[in-house]
C-alpha positions as CSV (number, residue, x, y, z in Angstrom):
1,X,47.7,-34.4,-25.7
2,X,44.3,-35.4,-27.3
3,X,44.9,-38.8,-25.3
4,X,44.9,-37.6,-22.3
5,X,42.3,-35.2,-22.5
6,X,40.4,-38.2,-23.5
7,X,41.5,-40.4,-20.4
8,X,40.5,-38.0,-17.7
9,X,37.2,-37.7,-19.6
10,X,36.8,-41.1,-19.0
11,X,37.9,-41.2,-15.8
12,X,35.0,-37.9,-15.1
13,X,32.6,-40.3,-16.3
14,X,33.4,-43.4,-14.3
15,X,33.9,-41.2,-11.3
16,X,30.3,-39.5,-12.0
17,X,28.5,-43.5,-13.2
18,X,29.9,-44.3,-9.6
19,X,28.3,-41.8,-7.9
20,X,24.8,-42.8,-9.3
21,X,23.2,-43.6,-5.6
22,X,25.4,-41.4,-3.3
23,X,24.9,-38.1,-4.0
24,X,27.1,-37.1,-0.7
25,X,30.1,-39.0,-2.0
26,X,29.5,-36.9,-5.6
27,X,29.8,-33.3,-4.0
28,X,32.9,-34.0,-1.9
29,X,34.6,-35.2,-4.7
30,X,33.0,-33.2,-8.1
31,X,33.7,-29.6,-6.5
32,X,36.8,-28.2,-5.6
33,X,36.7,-27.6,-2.1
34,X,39.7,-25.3,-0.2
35,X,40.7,-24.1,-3.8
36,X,39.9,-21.0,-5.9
37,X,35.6,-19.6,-5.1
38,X,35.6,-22.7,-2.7
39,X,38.8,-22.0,-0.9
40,X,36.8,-20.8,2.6
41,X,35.2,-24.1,2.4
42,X,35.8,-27.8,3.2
43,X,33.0,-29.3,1.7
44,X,29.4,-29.3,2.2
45,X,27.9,-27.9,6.1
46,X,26.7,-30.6,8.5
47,X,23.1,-29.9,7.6
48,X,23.8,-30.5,4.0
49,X,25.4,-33.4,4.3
50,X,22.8,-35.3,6.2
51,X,19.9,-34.7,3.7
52,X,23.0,-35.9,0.8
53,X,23.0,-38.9,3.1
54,X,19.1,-39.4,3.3
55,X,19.2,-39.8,-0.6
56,X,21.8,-41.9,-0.7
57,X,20.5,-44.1,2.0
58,X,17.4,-44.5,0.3
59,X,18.6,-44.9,-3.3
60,X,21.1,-47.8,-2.2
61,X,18.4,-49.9,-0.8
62,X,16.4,-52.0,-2.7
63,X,13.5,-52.0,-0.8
64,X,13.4,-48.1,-1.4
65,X,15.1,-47.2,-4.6
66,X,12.3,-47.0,-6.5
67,X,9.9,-45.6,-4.0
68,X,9.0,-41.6,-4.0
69,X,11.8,-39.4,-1.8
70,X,9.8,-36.6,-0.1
71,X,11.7,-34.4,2.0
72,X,10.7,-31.1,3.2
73,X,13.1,-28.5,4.6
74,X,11.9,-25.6,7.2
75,X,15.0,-23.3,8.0
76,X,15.7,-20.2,9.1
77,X,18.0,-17.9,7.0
78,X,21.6,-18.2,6.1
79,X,21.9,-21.6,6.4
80,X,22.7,-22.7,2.5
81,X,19.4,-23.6,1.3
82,X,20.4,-22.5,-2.0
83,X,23.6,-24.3,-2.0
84,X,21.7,-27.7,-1.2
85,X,19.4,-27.3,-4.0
86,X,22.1,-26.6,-6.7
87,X,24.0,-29.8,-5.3
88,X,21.2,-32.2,-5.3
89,X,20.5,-30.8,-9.0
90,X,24.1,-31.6,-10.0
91,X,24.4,-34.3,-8.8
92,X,21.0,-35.8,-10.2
93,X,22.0,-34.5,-13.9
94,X,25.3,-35.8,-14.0
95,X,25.2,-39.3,-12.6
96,X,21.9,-40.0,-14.6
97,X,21.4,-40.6,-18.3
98,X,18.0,-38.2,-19.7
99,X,17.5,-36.8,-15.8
100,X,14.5,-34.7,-15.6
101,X,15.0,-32.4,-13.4
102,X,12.0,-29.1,-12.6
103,X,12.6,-26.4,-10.4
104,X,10.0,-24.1,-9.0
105,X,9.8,-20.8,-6.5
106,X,7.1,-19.4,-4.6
107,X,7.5,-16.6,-7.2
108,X,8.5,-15.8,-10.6
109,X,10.6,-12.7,-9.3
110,X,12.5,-15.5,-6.8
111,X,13.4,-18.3,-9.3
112,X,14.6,-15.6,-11.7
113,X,16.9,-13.8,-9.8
114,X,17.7,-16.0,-6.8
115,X,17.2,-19.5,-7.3
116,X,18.3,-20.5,-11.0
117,X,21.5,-18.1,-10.9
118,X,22.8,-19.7,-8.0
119,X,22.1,-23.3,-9.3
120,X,24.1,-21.9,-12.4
121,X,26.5,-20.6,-10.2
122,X,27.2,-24.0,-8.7
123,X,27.1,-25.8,-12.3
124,X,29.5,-23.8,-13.0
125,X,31.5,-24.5,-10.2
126,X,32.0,-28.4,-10.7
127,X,34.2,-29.6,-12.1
128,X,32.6,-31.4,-15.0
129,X,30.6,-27.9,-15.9
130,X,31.8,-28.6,-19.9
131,X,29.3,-31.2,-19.5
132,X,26.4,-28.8,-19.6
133,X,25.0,-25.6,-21.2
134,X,23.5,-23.3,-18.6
135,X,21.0,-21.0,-19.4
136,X,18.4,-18.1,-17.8
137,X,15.5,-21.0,-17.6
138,X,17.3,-24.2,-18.5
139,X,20.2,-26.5,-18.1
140,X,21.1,-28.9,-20.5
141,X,23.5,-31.9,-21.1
142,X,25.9,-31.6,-24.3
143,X,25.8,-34.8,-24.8
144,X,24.3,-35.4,-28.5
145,X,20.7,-36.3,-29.3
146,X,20.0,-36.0,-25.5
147,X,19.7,-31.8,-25.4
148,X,15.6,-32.5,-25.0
149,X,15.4,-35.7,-22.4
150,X,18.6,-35.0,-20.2
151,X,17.9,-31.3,-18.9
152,X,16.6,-28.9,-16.0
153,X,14.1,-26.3,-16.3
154,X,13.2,-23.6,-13.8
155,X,9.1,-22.8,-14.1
156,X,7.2,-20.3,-12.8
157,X,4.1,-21.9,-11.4
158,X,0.5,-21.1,-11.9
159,X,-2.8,-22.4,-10.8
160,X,-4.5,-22.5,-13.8
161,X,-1.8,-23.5,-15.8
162,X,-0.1,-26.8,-14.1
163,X,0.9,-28.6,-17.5
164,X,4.6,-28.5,-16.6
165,X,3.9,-30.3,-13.5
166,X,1.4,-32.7,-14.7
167,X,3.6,-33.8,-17.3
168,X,6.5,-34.4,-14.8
169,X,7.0,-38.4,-15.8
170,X,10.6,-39.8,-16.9
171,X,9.7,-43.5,-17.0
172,X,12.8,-45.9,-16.2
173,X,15.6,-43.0,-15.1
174,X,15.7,-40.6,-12.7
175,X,13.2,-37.2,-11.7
176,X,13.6,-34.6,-9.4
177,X,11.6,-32.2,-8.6
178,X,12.6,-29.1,-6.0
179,X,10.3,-26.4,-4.9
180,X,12.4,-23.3,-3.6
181,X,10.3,-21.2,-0.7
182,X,7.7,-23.4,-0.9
183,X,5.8,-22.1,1.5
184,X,4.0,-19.6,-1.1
185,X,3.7,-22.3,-3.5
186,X,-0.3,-23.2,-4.0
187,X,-1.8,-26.1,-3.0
188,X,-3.0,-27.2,-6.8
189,X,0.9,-27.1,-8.1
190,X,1.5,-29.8,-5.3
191,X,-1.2,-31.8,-5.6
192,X,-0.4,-31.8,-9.6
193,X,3.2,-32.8,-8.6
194,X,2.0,-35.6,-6.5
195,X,0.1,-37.1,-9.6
196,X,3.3,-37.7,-11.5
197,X,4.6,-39.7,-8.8
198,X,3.7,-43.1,-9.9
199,X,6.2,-44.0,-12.6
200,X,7.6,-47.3,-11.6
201,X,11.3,-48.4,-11.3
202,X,11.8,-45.0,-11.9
203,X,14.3,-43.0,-8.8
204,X,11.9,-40.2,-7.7
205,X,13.0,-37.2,-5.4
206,X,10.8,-34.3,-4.5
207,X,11.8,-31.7,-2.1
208,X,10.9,-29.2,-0.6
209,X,12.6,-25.8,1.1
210,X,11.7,-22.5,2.6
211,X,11.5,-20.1,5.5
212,X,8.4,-21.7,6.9
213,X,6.1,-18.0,6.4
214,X,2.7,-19.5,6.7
215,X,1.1,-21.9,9.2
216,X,-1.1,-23.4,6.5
217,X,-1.1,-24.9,2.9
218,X,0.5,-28.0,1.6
219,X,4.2,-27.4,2.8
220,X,3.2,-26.6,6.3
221,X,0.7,-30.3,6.2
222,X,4.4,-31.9,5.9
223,X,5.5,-31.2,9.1
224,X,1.4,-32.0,10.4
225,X,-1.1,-34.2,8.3
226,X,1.7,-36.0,5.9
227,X,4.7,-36.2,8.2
228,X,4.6,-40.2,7.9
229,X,5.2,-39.6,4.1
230,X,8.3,-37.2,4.3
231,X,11.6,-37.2,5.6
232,X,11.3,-33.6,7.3
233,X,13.9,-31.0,9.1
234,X,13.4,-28.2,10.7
235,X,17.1,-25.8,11.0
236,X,17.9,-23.2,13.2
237,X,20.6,-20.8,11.8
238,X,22.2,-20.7,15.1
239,X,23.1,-24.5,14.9
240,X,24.4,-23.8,11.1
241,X,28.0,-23.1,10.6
242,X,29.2,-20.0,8.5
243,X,25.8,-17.9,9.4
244,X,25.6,-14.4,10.7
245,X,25.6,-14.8,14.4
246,X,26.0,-11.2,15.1
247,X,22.7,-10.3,13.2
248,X,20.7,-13.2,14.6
249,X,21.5,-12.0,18.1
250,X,20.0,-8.6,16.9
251,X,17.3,-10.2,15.5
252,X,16.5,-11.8,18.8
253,X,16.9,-8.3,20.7
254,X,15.0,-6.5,18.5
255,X,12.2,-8.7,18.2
256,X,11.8,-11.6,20.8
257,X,13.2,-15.0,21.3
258,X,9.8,-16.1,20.9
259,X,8.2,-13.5,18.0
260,X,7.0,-14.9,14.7
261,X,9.7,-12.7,13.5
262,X,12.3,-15.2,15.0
263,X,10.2,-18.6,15.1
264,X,10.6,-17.9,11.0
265,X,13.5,-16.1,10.2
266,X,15.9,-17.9,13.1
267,X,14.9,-21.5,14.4
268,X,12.7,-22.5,11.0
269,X,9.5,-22.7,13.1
270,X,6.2,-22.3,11.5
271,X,4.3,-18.7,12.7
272,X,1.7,-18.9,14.7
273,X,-0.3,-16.0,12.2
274,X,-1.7,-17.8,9.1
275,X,0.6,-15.6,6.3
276,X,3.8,-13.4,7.2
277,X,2.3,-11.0,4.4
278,X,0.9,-8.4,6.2
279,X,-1.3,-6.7,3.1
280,X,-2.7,-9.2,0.9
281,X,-2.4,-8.1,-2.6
282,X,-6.0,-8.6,-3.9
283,X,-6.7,-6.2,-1.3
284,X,-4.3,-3.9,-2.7
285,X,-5.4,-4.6,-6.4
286,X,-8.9,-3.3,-5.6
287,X,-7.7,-0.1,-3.9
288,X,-6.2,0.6,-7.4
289,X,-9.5,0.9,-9.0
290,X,-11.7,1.8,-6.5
291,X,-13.2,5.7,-6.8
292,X,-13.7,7.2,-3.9
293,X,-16.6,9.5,-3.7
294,X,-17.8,12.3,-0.6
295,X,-14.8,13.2,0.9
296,X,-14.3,16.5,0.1
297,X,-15.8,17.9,3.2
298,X,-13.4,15.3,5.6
299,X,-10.2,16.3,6.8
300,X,-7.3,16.0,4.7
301,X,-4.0,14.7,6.4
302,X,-0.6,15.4,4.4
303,X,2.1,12.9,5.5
304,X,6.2,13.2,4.8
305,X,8.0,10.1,5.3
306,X,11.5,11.3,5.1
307,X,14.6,9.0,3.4
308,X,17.1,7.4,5.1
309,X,19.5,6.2,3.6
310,X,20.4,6.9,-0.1
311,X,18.5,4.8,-2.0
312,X,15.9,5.7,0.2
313,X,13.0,8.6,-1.0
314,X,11.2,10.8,0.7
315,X,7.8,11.0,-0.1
316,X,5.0,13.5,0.2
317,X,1.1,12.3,0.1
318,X,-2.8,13.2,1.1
319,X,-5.2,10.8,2.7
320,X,-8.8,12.5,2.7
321,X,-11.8,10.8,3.4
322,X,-11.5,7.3,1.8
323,X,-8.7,8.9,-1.0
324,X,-5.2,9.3,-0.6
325,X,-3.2,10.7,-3.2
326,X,0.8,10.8,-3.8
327,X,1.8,14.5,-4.5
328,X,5.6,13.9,-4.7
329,X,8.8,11.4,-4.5
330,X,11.9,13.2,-3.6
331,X,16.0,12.0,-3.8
332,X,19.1,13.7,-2.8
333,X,17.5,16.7,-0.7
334,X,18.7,17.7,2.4
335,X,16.4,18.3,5.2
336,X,15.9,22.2,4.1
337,X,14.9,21.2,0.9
338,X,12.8,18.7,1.9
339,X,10.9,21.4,4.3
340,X,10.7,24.2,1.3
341,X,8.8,20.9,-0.8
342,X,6.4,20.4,1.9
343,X,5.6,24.1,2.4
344,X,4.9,24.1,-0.8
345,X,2.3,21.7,-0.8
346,X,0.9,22.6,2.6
347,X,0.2,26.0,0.7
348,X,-1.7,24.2,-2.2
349,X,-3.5,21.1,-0.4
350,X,-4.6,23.1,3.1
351,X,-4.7,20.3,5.1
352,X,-5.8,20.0,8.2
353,X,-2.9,18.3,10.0
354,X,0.7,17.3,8.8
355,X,2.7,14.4,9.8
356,X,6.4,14.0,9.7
357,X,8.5,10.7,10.2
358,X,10.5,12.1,13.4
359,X,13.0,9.5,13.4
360,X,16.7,10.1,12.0
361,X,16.9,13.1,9.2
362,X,13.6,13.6,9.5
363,X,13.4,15.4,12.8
364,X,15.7,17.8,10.9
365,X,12.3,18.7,8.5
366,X,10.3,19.1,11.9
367,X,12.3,21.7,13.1
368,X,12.4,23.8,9.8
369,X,8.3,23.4,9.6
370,X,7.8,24.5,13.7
371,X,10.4,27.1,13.0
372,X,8.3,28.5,9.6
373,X,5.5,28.3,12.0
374,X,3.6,25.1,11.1
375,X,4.0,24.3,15.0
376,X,0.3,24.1,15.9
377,X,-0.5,21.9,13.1
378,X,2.5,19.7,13.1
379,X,2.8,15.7,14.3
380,X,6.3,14.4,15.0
381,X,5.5,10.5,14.7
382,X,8.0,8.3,16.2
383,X,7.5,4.5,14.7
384,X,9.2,2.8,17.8
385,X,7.1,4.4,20.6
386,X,4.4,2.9,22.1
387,X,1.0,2.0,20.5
388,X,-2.4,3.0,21.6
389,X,-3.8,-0.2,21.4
390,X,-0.3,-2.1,23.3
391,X,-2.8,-5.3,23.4
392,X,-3.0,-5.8,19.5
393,X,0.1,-4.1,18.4
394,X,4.1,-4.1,19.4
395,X,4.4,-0.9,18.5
396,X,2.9,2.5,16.9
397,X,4.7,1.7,13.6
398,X,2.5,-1.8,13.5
399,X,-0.6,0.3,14.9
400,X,-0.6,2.5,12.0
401,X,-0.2,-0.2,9.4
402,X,-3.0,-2.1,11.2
403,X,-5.5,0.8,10.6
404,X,-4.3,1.4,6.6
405,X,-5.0,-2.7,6.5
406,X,-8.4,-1.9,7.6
407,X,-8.8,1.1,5.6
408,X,-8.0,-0.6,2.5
409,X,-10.1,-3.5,3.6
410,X,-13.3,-1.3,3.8
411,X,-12.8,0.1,0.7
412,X,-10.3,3.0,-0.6
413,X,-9.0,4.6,-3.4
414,X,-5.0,5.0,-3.7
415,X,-3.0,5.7,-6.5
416,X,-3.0,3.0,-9.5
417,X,1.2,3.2,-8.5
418,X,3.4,-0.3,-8.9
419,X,5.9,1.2,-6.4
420,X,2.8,1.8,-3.5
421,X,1.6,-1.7,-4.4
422,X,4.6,-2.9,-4.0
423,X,5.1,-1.2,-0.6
424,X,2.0,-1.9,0.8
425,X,2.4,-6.4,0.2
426,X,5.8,-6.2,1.0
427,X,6.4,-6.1,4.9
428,X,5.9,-9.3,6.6
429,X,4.7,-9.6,10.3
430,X,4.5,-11.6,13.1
431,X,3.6,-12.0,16.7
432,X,5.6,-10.9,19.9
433,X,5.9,-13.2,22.7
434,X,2.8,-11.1,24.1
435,X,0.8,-11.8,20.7
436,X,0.9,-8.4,19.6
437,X,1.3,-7.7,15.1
438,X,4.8,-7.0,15.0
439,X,5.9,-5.4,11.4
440,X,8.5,-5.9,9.8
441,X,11.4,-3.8,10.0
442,X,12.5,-1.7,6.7
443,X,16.2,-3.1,7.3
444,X,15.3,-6.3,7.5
445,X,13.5,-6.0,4.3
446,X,16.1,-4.6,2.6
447,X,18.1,-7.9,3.7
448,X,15.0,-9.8,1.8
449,X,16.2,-7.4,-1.0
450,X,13.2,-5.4,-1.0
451,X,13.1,-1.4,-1.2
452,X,12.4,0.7,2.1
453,X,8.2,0.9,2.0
454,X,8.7,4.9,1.9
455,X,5.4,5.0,-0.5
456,X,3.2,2.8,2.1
457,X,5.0,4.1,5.1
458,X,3.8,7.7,4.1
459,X,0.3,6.9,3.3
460,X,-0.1,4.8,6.7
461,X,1.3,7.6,8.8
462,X,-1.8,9.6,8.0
463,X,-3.8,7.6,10.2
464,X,-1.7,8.6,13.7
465,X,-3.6,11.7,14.2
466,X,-7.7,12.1,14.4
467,X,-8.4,15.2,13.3
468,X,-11.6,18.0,13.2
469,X,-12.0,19.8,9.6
470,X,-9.4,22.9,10.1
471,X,-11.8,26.1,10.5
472,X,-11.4,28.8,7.5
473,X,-9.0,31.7,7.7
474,X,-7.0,34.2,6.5
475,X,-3.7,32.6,4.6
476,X,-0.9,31.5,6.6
477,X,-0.2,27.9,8.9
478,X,-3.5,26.4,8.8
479,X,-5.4,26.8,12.0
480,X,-6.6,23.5,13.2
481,X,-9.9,22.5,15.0
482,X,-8.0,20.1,17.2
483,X,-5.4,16.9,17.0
484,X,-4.9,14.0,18.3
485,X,-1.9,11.8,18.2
């Protein structure tokens, strides 16, 4: 039995030594495709297979071998990106002796918890996976005395600490370096990364994928400035078997064949806007400590953005003056509840107007304030309907957004919260085919699995009324000076 354990170990290793310039050739035949996790599957997607190719192609000749790869990948989503990069990885580590392989993310949070666990996943899916040990940051082969040349490491890149990139030289045998949404990756990690190309007779791959979310920086100069030095593809999900077509088309409805939204998300375009983040985050980091001062005598607006969905919350806030303040986050009430709550702090802020997300439960908390007799100081906002501005914004959602941006940009004071920061530099945005900002949508965050912006969604909705300072009365509903939606 010991025998012939030992013969098809053998025969793994001859199979894998003559694989060593076709990386295509070693996924067909290294996974199990049609059976068990793979049994939906016949091998790698059209797509896939071509890049596979590219390598190959240039490995076997001679007159390329040892010349730098660059390729550079702009897709749309769904298409296997992830897949790719886990099969060029195995593929590099097991048909090379000491491979160096580095792996790196736009951000810590994506290499973490998307990209390494799905290379793991597909190490672990080959059918040599005894060969390796696969851990959160590392892979590495078993093979004895090699556990420190003959490995992969995921790092999290910084700009003043590039070491890991510098140092990327394996003289004589085989590197690989992949940068996952690379897009977001800075220009000093790539130029870093280009420094270590220049080992010779040495088989050198770089690549590089992503949603293309920014018409600028080093990953967009492929496809532009440097496109006669890599081997580029742009992919539309549409043309990629096994992707949701169904959502795509709502994509397209929703947004506009021609939006940023789509040019991204759909046919691996480039955006015409310069970054899909909406809210930079240094902006947001100096909100956090800024102290707001003489606003005591402005009008104070109290905004309810009501939940959804279950993990959804419902969240109750103050904007006054150049302050906003969160007074409450709420889960599992019903729309009564959620009322009560907000009469509550109606009767302890006095503010001068109060907003309530309209749109699904929460028109359910409009009718229980107009019917406790908030009417006259009550605004139903409605995130869909049309902006003020139509020329700069798709619609009143993005307007809204649009003037907390500016707010925040002038200078403000907002809670020192993670979760609002968080809120506020997480939607993307993009242009419609008539060039107006068009936010992202909270489900289609959620499909970048990123919460529902409830925290930034409240504190932007105070800026869809203009308001006078309420004039003093007796207690009761405020009596307003005037507002204007």
């Amino acid at each position: 039995m010991a025998a012939k354990t030992l013969d098809v170990e053998r025969y793994l290793q001859e199979k894998a030594r003559s694989f060593h310039l076709d990386p295509l050739g070693y996924v067909k035949y290294f996974f199990e495709w049609g059976k068990g996790p793979l049994s939906d599957s016949k091998g790698p997607r059209s797509w896939q297979a071509e890049i596979l190719g590219q390598i190959r192609d240039h490995l076997q000749n001679p007159a390329t071998r040892f010349n730098p790869l660059l390729i550079a990948v702009s897709s749309g989503h769904g298409i296997g990106k992830s897949a790719e990069i886990s099969f060029i990885a195995q593929w590099a580590m097991s048909t090379c002796v000491d491979c160096k392989v580095i792996v790196t993310a736009n951000t810590g949070t994506q290499l973490a918890t998307k990209t390494a666990p799905e290379i793991g996943k597909w190490f672990n899916l080959a059918i040599n996976r005894h060969w390796f040990e696969v851990k959160a940051t590392s892979i590495t082969c078993l093979a004895p005395d090699h556990e420190r040349l003959w490995r992969l490491d995921t790092i999290p890149w910084s700009e003043n600490n590039t070491e890991a990139f510098a140092g990327a030289h394996n003289k004589g045998k085989r590197i690989l370096v992949i940068m996952d949404e690379a897009s977001g990756i800075a220009d000093k990690v790539w130029e870093v990364t280009e420094g270590a190309m220049t080992d010779e007779n040495t088989e050198i791959i770089w690549l590089a994928f992503g949603n293309p979310t920014q018409n600028t920086g080093r990953f967009k100069q492929c496809f532009g400035d440097f496109k006669h030095r890599w081997k580029t593809f742009q992919i539309d999900s549409r043309n990629v078997e096994g992707t949701n077509k169904a959502q795509i088309e709502k994509w397209i409805e929703d947004y506009g064949e021609d939006s940023d939204f789509v040019r991204v998300r759909v046919r691996g375009e480039f955006p015409r806007a310069g970054s899909s983040q909406f809210i930079d985050g240094d902006i947001v980091a100096a909100a956090r400590k800024y102290k707001a001062e003489s606003y005591s005598g402005l009008p104070k607006i109290l905004s309810v953005d009501v939940a959804r969905f279950g993990d959804d919350q419902t969240v109750i806030g103050t904007r006054q003056g150049r302050k906003a303040v969160i007074l409450s986050k709420l889960r599992g009430l019903d729309t009564v509840q959620v009322a009560e709550r907000t009469i509550e702090f109606i009767r302890t802020e006095v503010p001068d107007a109060i907003v309530v997300d309209g749109d699904g439960l929460g028109a359910g908390v409009v009718d229980q304030l107009k019917f406790r007799g908030y009417r006259d100081s009550l605004f139903e906002f409605h995130g869909g309907s049309v902006p003020r501005d139509g020329h700069s914004y798709f619609n009143r959602r993005a307007e809204v957004w649009g003037l907390m941006r500016d707010w925040l940009k002038a200078g403000a004071e907002i809670p020192d919260d993670p979760e609002l920061a968080t809120d506020l530099t997480g939607p993307q945005y993009g242009f419609s085919p008539k060039q107006q900002i068009q936010l992202e949508r909270k489900e289609d965050m959620k499909k970048r699995q990123l919460s529902s912006p409830d925290c930034g969604d409240m504190l932007a909705m105070t800026f869809a009324v203009d308001v006078r300072p309420k004039a003093k009365g007796p207690s009761g509903p405020p009596q307003t000076g005037g507002i204007w939606s």
